[in-house]
BATOR-316516 format. One record per residue (C-alpha): residue in three letters; x, y, z. Coordinates in steps of 0.05 Angstrom, whole numbers, plus 5000, padded with zeros to 4 digits. Each point is the difference from the previous one (the first is absolute). Example, Ala and Ser with C-alpha at 12.3 -4.5 7.8 and 13.67 -1.06 7.14 Angstrom:
Ala524649105156/Ser502750694987/
This chain:
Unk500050005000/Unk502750734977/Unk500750385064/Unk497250824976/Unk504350485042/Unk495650505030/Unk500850724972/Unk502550535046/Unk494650665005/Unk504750434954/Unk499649504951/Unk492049874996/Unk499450774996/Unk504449954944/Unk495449494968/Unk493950315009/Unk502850544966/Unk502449734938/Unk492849695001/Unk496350635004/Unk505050364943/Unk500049334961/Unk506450314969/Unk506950295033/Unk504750354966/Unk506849845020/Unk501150675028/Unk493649955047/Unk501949315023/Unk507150215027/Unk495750575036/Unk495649575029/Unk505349545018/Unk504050525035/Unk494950345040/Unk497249375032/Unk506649785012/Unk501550635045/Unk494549895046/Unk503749215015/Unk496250095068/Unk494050054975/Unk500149544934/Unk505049575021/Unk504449674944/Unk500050194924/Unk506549634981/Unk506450224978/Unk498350384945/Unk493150014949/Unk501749444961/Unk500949655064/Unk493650215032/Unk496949854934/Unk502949255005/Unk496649915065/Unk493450224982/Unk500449454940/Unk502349515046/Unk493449995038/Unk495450134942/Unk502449484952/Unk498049485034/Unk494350295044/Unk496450344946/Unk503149854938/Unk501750654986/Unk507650434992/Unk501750714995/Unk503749984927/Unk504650544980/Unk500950184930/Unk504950444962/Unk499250324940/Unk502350634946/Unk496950625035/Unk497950244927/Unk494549385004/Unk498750245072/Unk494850544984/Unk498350775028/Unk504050574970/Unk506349705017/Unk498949484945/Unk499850444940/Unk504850405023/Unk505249474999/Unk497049714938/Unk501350734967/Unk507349995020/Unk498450475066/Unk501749955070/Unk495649965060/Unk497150585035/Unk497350185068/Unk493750054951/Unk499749184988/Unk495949565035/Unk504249695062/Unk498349274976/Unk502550114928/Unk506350385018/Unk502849585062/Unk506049594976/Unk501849275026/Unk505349855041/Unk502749484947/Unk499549914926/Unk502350514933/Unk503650555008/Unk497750714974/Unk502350664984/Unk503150305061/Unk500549435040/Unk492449885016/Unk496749314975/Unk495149914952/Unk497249455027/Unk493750115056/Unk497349535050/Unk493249775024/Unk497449565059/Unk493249794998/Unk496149285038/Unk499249604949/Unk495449254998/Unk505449474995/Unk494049444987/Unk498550054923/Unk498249484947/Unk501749994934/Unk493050354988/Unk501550595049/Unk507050124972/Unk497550184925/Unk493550385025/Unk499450505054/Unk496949485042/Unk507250055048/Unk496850575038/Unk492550124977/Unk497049364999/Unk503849665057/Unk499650495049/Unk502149975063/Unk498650215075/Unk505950405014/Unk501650364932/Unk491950044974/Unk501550174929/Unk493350144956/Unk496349384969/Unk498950024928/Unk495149814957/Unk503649544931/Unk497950614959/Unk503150465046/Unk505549574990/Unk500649954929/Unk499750744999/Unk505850095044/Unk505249454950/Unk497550484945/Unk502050605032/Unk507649635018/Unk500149844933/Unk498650624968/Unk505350365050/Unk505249414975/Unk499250094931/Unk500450725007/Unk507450015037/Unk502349474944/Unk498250494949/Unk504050565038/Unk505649445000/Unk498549904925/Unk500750774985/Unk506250035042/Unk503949464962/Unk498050274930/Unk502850665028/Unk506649605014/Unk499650175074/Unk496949415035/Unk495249965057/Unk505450085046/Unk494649725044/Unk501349535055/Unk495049555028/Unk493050204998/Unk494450374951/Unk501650714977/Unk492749954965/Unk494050425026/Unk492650214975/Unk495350625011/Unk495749855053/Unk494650104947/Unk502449524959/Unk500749485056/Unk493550075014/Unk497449954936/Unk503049364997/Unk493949685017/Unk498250084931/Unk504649404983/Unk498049505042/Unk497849514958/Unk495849264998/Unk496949875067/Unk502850705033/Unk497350434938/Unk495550635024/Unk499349725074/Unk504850605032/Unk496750705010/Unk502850625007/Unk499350075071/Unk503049275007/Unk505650174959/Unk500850595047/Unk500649605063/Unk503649434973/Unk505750514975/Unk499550425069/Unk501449355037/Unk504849824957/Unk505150545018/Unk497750045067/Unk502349305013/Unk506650104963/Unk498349594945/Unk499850634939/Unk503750745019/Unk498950594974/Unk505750414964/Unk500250494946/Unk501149864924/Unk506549854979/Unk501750664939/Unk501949384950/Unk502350574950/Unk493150174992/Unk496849424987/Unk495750005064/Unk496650614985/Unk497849754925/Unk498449455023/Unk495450335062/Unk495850414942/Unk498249424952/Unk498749445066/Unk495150595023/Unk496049924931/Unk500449304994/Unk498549845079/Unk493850504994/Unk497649824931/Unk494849504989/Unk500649624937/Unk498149375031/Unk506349624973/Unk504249675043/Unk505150515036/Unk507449665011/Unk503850665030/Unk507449644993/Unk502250755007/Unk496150335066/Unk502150705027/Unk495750535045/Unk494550494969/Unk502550635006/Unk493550255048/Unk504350315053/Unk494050435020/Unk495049515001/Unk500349185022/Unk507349995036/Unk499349715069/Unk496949265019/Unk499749845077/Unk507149655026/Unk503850254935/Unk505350325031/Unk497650565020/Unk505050484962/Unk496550424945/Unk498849864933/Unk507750024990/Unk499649245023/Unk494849784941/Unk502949324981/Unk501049385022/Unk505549465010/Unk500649295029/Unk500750045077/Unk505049615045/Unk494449545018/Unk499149694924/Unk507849854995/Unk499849725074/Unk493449534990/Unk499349914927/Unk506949934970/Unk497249394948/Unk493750474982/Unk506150594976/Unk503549464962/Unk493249654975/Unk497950744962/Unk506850144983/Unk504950285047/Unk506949704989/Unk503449535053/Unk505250385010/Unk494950535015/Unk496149755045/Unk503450205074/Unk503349505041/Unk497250025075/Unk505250045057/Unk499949495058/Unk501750175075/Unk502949535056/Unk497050085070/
């Protein structure tokens, strides 16, 4: 019989944290880590350092509850918020950049002035998947569990959300594609530089197809998307200036996405309308402005659906390796 060592109080507190923010940035962890650790009186152990406490805490939730805080490492320019483009564009971070997009990881590539460009998530992930749950979004929807209480989804819901991963991973392998023709490569690490208009995205359930065709409303769309990013699974960020392209491409979308010709609409190529004025803000979006009016593939996807990213598209080598820690 496994014997679960008992958490100390600092390190439940951490863990009902991460639960209630379903996502930590790297940054936020270490602050977390650090001010429960000063208060060892109250809180009692957190381990040596984060990756230690971190260890712990999956020591006694593996094999009580089947469930692990993963850790996953990625380019910051696939990391979303205005920190994304900006390093996509060839420009630095600013005190303007949203902390989780701009906070650099302790290990990985090296970047201009000495700063990474690799960024770091932690997020409690379900460890108990079949082969089912690991191509679907069944990891965390459908099989949800008492301590993390992810939403349930319907199978149209879904087959909404694969199209929406899809259309962002086509959408960064076209970027890639426009880089190499331009002879200068991605020059993208692991993850998806792709992202979509939030318009567009929610237009997508236009293409649902078969069984799923016509069964996702607007409204549904709407709350499907706003849990979405408020579970870490889709973040927003702002367009990535592709030479260009993205504004083109934001004019004819908004004709095609509000025209009604009754053919079948296949947007390979989605960007933003251009309404700044009018529909810009959808509940648990970010909350930054219209500046923030795309969006990209969240930590979450590359921590619990690695085989979906490579199913629609994403390239192995891609697709972010997650980082293990000893207790």
């Amino acid at each position: 019989m496994v014997r679960i060592r008992p958490l100390s109080t600092g390190q439940q507190k951490f863990l009902q944290l991460l639960m209630a923010r379903h996502v930590l940035s790297d940054s936020e962890a270490k602050s977390l880590f650090s001010a429960l650790s000063a208060d060892a009186a109250e809180n009692g152990e957190m381990g040596r350092n984060l990756e230690h406490c971190l260890g712990i805490i999956n020591s006694s939730l593996g094999p009580a509850f089947g469930l692990e805080i993963r850790t996953v490492s990625f380019d910051r320019r696939c990391a979303g918020g205005a920190a994304a483009a900006a390093a996509a564009n060839g420009g630095g971070g600013n005190g303007s950049d949203v902390k989780e997009s701009s906070e650099s990881s302790e290990k990985g590539g090296g970047g201009s002035g000495g700063t990474s460009k690799m960024i770091r998530y932690h997020a409690l992930i379900n460890k108990v998947t079949d082969e089912a749950s690991k191509s679907t979004f069944m990891t965390a929807t459908a099989l949800s569990n008492p301590l993390h209480g992810p939403s349930v989804r319907s199978p149209h819901e879904m087959a909404y959300l694969r199209v929406i991963i899809e259309r962002i991973v086509e959408r960064g392998m076209e970027l890639d594609d426009d880089a190499a023709a331009g002879g200068s490569g991605s020059g993208v690490g692991a993850g998806c530089r792709g992202s979509l208009g939030r318009i567009a995205v929610l237009n997508l359930r236009d293409d649902l197809e078969g069984p799923h065709e016509k069964t996702i409303s607007v409204g549904q769309a709407e709350h499907v998307v706003s849990s979405l990013v408020a579970e870490g699974w889709l973040v927003p960020t702002v367009p990535v200036d592709d030479d260009g392209d993205d504004d083109d491409e934001d004019e004819n979308d908004d004709d095609d996405e509000t025209g009604e010709d009754g053919g079948s609409k296949k947007r390979r190529r989605g960007g933003s309308s251009k309404r700044k004025g009018g529909r810009t803000s959808l509940d648990g979006l970010g909350g930054d402005g219209p500046a923030l009016s795309h969006l990209m593939i969240g930590p979450r996807t590359y921590m619990e659906l690695p085989d979906l990213l490579k199913d629609v598209g994403l390239a192995e080598d891609r697709v972010p390796q997650f980082i293990l820690h000893a207790g």
